[in-house]
C-alpha positions in Angstrom: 29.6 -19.4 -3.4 29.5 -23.3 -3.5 26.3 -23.0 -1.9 25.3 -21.0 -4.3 26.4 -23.2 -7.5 24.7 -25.8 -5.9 21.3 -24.4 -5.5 21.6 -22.8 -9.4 22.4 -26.4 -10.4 19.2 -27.9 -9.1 17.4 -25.4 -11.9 19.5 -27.6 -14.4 16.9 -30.5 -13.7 14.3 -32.0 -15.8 11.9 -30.1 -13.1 12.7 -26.9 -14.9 11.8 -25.7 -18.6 14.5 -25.2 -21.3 14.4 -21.6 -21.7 14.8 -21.3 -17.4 17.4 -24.3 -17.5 19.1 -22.2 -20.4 19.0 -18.7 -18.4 20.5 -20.2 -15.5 23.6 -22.2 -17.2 23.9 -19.1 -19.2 24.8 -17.2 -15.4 26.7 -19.7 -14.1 29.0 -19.4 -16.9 29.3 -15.5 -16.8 27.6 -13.8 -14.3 28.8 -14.3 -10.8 27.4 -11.6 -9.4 23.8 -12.0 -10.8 23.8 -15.7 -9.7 24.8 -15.1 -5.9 21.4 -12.0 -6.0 18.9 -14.8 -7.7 19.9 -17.5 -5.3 21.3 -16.3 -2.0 17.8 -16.1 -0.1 13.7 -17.3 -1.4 11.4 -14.5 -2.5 9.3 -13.5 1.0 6.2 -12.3 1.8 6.5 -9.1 3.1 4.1 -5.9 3.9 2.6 -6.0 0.8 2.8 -9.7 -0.4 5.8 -11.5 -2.2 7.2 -8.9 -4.8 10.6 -9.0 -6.4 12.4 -8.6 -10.0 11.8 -11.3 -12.8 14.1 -14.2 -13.7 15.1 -17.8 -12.6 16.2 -18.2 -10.1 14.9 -18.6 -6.4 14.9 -14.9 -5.4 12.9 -13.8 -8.3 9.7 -14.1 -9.6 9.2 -17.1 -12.0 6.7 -19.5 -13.5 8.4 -21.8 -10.3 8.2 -19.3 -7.0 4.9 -18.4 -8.2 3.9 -22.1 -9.1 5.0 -23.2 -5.7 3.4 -20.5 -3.6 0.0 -21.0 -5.0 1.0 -25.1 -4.6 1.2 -24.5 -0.7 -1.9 -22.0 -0.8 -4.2 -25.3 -2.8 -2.5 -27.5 0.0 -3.5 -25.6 2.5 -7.0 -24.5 1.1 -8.1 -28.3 0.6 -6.9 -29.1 4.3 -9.4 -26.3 5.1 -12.3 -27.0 3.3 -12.7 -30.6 3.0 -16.6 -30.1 3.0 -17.8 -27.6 0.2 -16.2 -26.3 -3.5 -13.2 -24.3 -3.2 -13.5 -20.6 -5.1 -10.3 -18.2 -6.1 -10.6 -15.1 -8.1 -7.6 -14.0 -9.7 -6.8 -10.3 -10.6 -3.8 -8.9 -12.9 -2.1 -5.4 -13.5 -0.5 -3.7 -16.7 2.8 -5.1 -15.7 5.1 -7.6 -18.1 4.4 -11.0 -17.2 1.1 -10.5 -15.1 -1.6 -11.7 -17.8 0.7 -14.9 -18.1 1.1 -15.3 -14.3 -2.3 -14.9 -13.5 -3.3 -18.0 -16.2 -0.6 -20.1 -14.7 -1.6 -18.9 -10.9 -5.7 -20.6 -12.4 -3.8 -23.5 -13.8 -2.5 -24.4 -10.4 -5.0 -24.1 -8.4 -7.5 -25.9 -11.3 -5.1 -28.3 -11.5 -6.2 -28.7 -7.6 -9.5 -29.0 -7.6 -9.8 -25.3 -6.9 -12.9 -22.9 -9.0 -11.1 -19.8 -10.2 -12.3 -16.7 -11.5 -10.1 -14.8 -14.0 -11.0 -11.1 -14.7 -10.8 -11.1 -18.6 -8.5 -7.6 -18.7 -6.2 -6.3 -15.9 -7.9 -4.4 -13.3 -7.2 -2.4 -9.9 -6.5 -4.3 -7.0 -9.4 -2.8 -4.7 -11.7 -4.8 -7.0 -10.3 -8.3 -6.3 -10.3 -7.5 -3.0 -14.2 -6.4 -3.2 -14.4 -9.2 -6.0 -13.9 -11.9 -3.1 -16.6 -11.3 -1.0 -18.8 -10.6 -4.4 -18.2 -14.0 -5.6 -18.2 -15.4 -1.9 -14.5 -16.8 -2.7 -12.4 -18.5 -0.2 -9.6 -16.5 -1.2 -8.3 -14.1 -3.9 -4.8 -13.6 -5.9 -3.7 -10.6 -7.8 -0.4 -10.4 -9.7 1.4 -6.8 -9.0 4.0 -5.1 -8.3 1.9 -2.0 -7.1 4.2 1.1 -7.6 7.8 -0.7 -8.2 10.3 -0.2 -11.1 9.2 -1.9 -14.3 11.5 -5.3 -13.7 9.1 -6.3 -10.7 6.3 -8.2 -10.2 4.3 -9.6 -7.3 1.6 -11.9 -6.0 -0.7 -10.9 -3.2 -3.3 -13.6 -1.6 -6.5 -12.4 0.1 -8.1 -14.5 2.4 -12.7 -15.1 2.8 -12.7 -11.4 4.2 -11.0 -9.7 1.7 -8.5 -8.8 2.8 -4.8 -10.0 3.1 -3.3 -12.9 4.5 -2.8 -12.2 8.3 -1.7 -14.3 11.3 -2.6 -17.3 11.8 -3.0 -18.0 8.0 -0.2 -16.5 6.4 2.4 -18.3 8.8 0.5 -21.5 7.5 0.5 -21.0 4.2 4.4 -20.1 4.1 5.3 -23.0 6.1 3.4 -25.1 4.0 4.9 -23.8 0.9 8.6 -23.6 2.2 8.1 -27.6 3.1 7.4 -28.2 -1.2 10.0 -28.8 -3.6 9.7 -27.4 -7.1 8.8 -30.9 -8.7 5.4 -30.9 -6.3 3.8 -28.1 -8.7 0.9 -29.1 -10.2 0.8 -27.2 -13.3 -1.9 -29.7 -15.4 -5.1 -27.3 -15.4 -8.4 -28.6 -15.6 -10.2 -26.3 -17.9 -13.8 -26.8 -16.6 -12.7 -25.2 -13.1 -11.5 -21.9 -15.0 -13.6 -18.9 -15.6 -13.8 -15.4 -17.0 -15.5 -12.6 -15.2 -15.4 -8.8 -16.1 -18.1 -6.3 -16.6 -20.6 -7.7 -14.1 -18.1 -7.7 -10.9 -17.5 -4.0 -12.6 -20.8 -2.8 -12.1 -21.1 -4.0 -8.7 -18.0 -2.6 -7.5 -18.8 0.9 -9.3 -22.4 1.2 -7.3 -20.6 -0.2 -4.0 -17.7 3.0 -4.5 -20.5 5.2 -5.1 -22.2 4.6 -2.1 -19.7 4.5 0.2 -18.0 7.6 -1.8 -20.4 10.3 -2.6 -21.8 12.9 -0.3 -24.4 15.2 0.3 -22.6 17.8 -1.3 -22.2 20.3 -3.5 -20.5 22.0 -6.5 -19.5 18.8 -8.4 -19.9 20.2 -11.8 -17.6 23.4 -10.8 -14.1 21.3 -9.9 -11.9 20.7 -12.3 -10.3 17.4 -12.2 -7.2 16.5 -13.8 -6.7 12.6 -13.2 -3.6 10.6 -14.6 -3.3 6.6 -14.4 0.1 6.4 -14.5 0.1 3.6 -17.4 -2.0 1.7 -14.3 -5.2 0.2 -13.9 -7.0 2.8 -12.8 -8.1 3.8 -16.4 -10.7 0.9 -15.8 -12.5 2.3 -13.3 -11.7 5.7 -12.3 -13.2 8.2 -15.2 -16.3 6.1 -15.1 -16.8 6.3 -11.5 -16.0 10.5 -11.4 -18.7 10.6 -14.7 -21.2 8.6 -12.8 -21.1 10.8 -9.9 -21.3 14.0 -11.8 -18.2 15.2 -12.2 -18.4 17.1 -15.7 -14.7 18.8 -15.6 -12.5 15.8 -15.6 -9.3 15.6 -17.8 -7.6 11.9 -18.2 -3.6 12.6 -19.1 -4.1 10.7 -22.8 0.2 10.2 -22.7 0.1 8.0 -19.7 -4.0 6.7 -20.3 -2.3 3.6 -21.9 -1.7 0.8 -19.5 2.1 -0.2 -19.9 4.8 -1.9 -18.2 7.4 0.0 -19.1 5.8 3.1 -17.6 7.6 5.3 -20.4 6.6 8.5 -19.5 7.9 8.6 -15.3 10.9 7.4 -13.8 9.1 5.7 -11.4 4.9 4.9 -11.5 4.5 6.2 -7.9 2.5 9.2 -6.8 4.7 9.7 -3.9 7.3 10.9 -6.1 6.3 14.6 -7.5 7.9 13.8 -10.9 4.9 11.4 -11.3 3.1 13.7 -11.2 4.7 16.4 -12.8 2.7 16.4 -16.8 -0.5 16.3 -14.8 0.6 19.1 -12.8 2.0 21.3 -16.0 -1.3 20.7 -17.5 -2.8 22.0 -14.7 -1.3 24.6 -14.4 -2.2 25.7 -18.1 -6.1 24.6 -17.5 -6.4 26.2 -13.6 -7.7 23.4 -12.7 -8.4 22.6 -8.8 -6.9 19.1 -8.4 -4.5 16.4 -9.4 -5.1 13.1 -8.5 -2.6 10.1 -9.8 -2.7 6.4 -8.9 -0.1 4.1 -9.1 -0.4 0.4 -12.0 -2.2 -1.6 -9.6 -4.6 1.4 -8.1 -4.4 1.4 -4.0 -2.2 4.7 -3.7 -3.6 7.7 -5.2 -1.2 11.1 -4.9 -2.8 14.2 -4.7 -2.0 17.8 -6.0 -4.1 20.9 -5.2 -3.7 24.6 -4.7 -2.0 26.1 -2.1 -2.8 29.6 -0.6 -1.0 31.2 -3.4 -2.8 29.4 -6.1 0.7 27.3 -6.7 -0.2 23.8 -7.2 1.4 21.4 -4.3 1.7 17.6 -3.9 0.7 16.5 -0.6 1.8 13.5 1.1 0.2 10.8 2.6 -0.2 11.9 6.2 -1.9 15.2 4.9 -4.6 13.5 2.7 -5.5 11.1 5.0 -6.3 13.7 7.8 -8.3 15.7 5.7 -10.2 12.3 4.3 -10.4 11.3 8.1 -11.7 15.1 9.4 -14.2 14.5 6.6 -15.7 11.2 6.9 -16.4 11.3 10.7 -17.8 14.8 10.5 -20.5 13.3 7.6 -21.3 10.5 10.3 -21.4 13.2 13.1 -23.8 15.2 10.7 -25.8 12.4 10.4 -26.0 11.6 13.6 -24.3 8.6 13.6 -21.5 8.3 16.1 -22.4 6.1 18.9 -19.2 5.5 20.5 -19.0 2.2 18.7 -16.6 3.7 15.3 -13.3 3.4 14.8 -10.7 4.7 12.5 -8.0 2.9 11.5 -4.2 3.8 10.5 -0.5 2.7 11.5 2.6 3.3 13.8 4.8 5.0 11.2 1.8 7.4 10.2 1.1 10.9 11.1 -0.8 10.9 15.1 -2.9 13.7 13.9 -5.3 11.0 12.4 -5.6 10.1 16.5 -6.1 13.5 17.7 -8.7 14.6 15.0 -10.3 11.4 15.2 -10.1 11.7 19.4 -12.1 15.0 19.0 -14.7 13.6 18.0 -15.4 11.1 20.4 -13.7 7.8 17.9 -11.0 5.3 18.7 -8.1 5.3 16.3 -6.8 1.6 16.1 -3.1 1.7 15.3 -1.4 -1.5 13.7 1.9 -2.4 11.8 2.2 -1.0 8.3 0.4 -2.3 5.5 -3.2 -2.6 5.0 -3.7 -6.3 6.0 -3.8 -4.9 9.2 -6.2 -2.3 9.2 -8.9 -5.0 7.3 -8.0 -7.4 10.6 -9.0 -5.1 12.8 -12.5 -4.9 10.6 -12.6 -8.3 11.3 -11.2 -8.7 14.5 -14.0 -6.1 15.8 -17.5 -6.9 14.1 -19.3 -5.4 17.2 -17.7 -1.7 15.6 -18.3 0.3 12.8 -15.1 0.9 10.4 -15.4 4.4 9.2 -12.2 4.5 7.2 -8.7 4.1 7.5 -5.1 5.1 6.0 -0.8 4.8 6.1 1.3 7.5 5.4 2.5 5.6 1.8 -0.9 7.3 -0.4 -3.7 4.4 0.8 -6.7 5.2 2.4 -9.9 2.7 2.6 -13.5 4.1 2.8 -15.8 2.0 4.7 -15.5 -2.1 4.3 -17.1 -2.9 1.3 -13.3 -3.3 0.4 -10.2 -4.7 2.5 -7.7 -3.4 0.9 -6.1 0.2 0.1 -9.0 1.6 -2.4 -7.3 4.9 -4.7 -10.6 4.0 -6.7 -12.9 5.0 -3.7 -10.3 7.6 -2.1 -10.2 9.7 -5.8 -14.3 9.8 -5.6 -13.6 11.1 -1.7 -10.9 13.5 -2.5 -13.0 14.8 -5.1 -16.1 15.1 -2.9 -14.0 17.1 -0.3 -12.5 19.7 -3.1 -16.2 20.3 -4.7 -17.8 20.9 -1.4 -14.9 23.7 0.0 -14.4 25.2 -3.4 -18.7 25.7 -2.8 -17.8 26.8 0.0 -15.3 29.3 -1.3 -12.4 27.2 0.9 -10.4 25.1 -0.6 -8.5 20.8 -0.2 -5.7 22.6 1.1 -7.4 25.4 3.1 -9.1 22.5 4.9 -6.2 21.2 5.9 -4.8 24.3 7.1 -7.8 24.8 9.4 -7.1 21.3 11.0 -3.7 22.4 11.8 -5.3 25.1 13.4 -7.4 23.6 15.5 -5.5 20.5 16.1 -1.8 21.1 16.1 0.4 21.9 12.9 1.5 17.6 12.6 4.9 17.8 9.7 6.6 14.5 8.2 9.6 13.8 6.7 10.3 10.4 4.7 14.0 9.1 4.2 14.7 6.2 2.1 17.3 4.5 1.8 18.0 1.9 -1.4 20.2 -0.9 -0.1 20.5 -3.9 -3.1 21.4 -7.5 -2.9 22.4 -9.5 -0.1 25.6 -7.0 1.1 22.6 -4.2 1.0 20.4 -7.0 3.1 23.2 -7.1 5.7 23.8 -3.5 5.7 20.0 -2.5 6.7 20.2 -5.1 9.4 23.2 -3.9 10.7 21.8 -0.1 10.8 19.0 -1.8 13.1 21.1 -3.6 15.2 23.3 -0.3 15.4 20.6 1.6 16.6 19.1 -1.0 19.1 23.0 -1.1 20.7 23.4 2.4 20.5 19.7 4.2 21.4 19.3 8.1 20.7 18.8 10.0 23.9 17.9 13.0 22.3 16.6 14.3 18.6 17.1 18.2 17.9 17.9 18.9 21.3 14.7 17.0 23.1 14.9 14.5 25.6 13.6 11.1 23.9 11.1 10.0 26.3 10.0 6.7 24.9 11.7 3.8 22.8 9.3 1.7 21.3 10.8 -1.6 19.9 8.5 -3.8 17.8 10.7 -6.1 17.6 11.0 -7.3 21.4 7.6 -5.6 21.8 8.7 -3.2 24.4 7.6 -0.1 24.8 10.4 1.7 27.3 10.3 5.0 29.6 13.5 6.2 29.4 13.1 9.0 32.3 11.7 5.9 34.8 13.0 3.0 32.9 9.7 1.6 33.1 8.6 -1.0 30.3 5.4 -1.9 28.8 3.9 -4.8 26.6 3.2 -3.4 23.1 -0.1 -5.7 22.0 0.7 -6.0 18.5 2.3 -8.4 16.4 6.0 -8.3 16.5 8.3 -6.6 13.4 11.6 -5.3 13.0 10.9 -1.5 14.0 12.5 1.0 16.5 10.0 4.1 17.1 11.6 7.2 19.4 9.1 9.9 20.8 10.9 12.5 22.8 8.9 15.3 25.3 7.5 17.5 22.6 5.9 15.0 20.2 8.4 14.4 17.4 8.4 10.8 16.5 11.4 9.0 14.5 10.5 5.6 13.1 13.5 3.4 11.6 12.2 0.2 9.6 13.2 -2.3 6.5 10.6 -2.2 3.9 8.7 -4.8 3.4 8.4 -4.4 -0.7 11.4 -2.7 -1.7 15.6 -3.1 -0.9 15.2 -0.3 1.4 15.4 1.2 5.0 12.8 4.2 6.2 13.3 6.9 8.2 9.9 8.4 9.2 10.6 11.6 11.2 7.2 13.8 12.8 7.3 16.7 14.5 4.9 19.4 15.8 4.1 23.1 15.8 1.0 25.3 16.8 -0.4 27.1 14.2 -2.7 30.3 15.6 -4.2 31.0 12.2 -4.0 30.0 8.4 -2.3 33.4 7.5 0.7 31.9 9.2 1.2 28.6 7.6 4.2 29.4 5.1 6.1 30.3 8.6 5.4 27.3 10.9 5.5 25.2 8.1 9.1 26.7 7.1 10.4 26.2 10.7 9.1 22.6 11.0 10.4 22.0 7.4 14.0 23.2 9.0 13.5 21.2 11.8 13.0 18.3 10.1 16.3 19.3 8.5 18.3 19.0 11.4 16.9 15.7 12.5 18.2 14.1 9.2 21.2 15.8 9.8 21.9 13.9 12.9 20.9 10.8 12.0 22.9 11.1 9.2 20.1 10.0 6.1 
């Protein structure tokens, strides 16, 4: 605790303003408990940037932890380009705090020499990643939270690509700001080096979705679309991208149309969760329309509802959407005539490995990397020589094409959309495609556990559960021999039947993957943008025809059941 004390003391200094000098001797007077969570570790970049809950304090996101990591990014951006004027474009969500940060984020980097462009009014995230390479930036910032409670907020940087810092950057850029103190902020803008953009980079981005998002097909004017934003973002860009494609049914949820960051219509802004969903859903069900598509504030994760064989609406989850996008996009380049041998499709190790076969049936390589889309835009970059026909995780993102690096629920609405007009032409249906896939290619079920650990005991506890399972491997899940134990980790992939051990060529992270002999996966890791552990769990089932869906699936459904049982999630 006197470590502690003495790092909330050092926010008593002159470096500090009086209302954060005042919050913090207000908690060191009455709040113990509070303190220890704001000051017991610094906010980290994770998976999806640095994210964490507003407030003073070093584990929290401030006017200082934001100050200081866009310090060490203008450090390290000046030590790179020493030759030629230094761009940034900086993009903000709906959430409390984010217009503000993104203004102090241009003052900083201004204040360094550094051109920035602002957008004039939040926007998705997708578009400062496209807005990058649009401007021909050097990097990019946005200010979200993406799909966490209403107390968060976050700060993602993109790099020349596009797309997210990755290695060797990002361990650059984090070394260089962990070696600043507080007082090396810069924080006296130069006005002249701060712009306003908006409509212009709109445009462009709208004819770039288009045309990496529309199809040949048919029927557009028959779906009917019922599209909610969640309070988000995606109000920008998302009706006017459907209407410019010709999509005449579309119905915008007015009650959550208004960006807010109190989300006060859903527990939780995230279309993984159903009651996200759920008023789009009701209306519907009261409208018969043929989709739901929601996105979450900053507008990468889309969550989509459409009718099952019984005409009941039904949320599917990530893995599912992004094997009927995937079936989809590489049979329009087969169609075309297209596949060379030189594609690839991208997606993770925690995702479903029905992406691989489908993709594998065709005749394209499916590049698997850690989770979070950073990765999938390095391998865009890391492979020039291929063509990147699209790419997705399990957690609602999918990417069409590379005229964005990022997770794109602007792009992946228009596609979901294509794929529902042309089977409903067709008198099939989004969810009837799928179930043909399982037919042909295996019925692929997944299961996500999480579990919410908070503060540093919480910290310790996930760790522990790792360590646990590390000491203490499964040998077998449901009654099948695990086969493989692939540790990210130590980057060793094992044989457990010959004990043979293999390099895994991918950058190491704290995850424990088990396959046994009949193709379920369990995947154990700590979230990268939450105070949470994951249990992904996949299994398999054949499926011999649609008719029979509602049974396999059932079985696997119980199956999955059992597995959580013995882990005990």
């Amino acid at each position: 605790m006197n470590d502690i004390l003495s790092k909330a003391k050092l926010w008593l200094t002159d470096t500090f303003d009086e209302e954060t000098r005042n919050e913090i001797s207000e908690l060191i007077n009455n709040n113990t408990e509070d303190l220890t969570d704001r000051f017991y570790k610094n906010t980290e970049f994770g998976t999806g940037g640095m994210r964490g809950v507003m407030g003073a304090g070093t584990n929290r996101i401030n006017k200082y932890t934001l100050g200081k990591a866009t310090q060490g990014l203008s450090n390290y951006l000046n030590k790179v380009y020493t030759s030629e004027e230094i761009k940034v474009a900086i993009a903000y969500d709906c959430r409390h705090n984010s217009k503000k940060f993104a203004q102090l984020v241009a003052d900083v980097l201004s204040a360094n020499n550094i051109r920035t462009f602002v957008f004039e009014d939040l926007r998705p995230t997708p578009e400062l990643s496209f807005a990058v390479n649009h401007l021909n930036c050097h990097a990019g910032i946005v200010l979200t939270a993406s799909h966490n409670p209403p107390e968060y907020n976050g700060y993602k940087v993109y790099w020349t690509d596009g797309g997210q810092i990755v290695p060797p950057q990002d361990a650059e850029i984090i070394a260089g700001v962990n070696n600043l103190e507080f007082n090396d902020i810069n924080f006296n803008k130069k006005e002249e080096l701060i712009s306003f953009i908006g409509t212009e980079v709109d445009e462009a981005f709208w004819n770039a979705s288009l045309k990496s998002g529309t199809f040949d097909v048919k029927g557009r004017e028959n779906l009917k679309i019922v599209f909610t934003s969640l309070h988000g973002t995606s109000i920008k860009l998302v009706p006017e991208i459907l209407k410019r494609a010709g999509y005449t049914q579309l119905h915008v949820i007015e009650e959550q149309a208004e960006p807010n960051g109190d989300f006060p219509t859903v527990e939780s802004p995230n279309p993984e969760e159903p009651e996200a969903l759920a008023m789009a859903i009701d209306y519907a069900n009261q409208t018969n329309a043929d989709i739901v598509i929601g996105t979450d504030p900053d507008c990468d994760r889309l969550g989509i509802a459409v009718r099952d064989t019984d005409g009941n609406m039904k949320l599917l989850n990530g893995n599912q959407t992004m094997s009927v996008m995937t079936d989809f996009l590489i049979n329009q380049w087969k169609e075309k005539g297209l596949l060379n041998g030189k594609q690839f499709i991208g997606s993770t190790i925690v995702s479903t490995n029905l992406v691989n076969v489908i993709a594998e049936s065709y005749g394209v390589e499916t590049k698997v990397g850690l989770t979070g889309f950073k990765w999938i835009a390095k391998m865009i970059k890391d492979h020039p020589e291929l063509d990147f026909i699209g790419g997705g995780e399990e957690s609602f993102g999918f990417m069409v094409g590379d005229f964005v690096r990022d997770k794109d629920a602007v792009t992946s609405t228009l596609l979901a959309c294509e794929i529902a007009a042309q089977a409903k032409s067709e008198n099939s249906s989004f969810y009837n495609e799928l179930l043909k896939i399982y037919v042909k290619h295996g019925f692929f079920k997944e299961k996500l556990v999480s579990l919410v650990k908070k503060g540093m005991q919480g910290a310790e506890e996930i760790k522990q559960m790792l360590i646990d399972l590390r000491n203490n491997p499964l040998s077998e899940i449901d009654g099948e021999k695990v086969t493989f134990v692939n540790d990210y980790k130590t980057s060793i992939r094992k044989n457990i039947i010959t004990g043979e051990e293999t390099t895994i060529d991918i950058p190491k992270s704290n995850v424990l993957i088990y396959e046994t002999e009949n193709g379920t996966k369990v995947a154990c890791r700590p979230s990268g943008t939450e105070p949470k552990i994951k249990f992904y769990i996949g299994t398999k089932g054949s499926l011999d025809t649609v008719e029979n869906a509602d049974v396999v699936g059932k079985q696997l459904d119980e199956k999955l059941q059992r597995i959580i049982k013995q882990l005990g999630v």
